[in-house]
C-alpha positions as CSV (number, residue, x, y, z in Angstrom):
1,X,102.7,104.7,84.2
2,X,104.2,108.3,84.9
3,X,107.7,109.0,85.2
4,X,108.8,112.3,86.9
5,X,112.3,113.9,87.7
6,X,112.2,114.6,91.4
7,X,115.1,116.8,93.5
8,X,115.7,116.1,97.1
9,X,118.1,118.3,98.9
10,X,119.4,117.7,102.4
11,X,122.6,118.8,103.9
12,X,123.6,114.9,104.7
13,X,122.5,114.1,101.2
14,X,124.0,110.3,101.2
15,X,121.0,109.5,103.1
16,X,118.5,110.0,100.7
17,X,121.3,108.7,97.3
18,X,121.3,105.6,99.9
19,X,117.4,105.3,100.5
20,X,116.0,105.9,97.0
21,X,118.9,104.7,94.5
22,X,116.9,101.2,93.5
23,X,113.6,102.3,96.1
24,X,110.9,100.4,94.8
25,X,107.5,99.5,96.6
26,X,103.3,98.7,95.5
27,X,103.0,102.7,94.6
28,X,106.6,104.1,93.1
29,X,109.9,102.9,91.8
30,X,112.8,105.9,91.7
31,X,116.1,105.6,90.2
32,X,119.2,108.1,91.0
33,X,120.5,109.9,88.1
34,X,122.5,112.6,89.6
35,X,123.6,113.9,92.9
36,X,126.3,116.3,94.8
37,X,127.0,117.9,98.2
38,X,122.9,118.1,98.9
39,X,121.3,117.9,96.3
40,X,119.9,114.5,93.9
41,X,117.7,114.1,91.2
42,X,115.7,111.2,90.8
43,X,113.4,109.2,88.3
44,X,110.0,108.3,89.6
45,X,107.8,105.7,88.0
46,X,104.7,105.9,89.1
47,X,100.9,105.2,88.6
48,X,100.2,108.7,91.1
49,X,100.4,112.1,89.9
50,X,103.4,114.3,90.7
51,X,102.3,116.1,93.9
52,X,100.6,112.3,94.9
53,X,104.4,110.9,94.3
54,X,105.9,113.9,96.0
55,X,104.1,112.9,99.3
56,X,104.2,109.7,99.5
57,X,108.2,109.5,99.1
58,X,108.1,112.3,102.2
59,X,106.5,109.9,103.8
60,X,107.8,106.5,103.1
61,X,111.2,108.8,103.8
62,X,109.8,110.0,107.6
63,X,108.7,106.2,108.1
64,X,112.8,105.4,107.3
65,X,115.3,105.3,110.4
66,X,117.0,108.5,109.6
67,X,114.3,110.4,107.8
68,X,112.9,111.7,111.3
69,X,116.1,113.2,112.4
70,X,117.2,114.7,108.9
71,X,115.9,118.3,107.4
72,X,115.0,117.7,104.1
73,X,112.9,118.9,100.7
74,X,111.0,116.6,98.2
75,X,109.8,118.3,94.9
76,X,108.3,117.5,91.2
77,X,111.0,119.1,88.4
């Protein structure tokens, strides 16, 4: 199991604190550690490897109700 520190940033950050704070499916399992004005960072346990984890939270994220509508970033720190 891998566990990476991944940043989001979006300008209606709550969002994504909201989505991901306890997100947990099959593939990933993320945590919130920190977060302000539009920016959070996460911990992502994982079996993938950090660009594998990257995209399939973007995804999982587009599939949500807001994540089609929101401007947002996804990266590995």
């Amino acid at each position: 199991m891998n566990t990476y520190r991944i940043q989001m940033n979006c300008g209606q950050i709550s969002y994504l604190c909201e989505f991901f704070s306890e997100y947990e499916d099959e593939q990933i399992k993320t945590t919130l550690l920190s977060s302000n004005r539009v920016q959070a960072v996460f911990e992502a346990m994982t079996a993938l490897h950090g660009e594998e984890a990257v995209k399939h939270l973007k995804q999982v994220f587009q599939q949500s109700q807001f994540g089609p509508g929101l401007y947002y970033t996804i990266n590995k720190i």
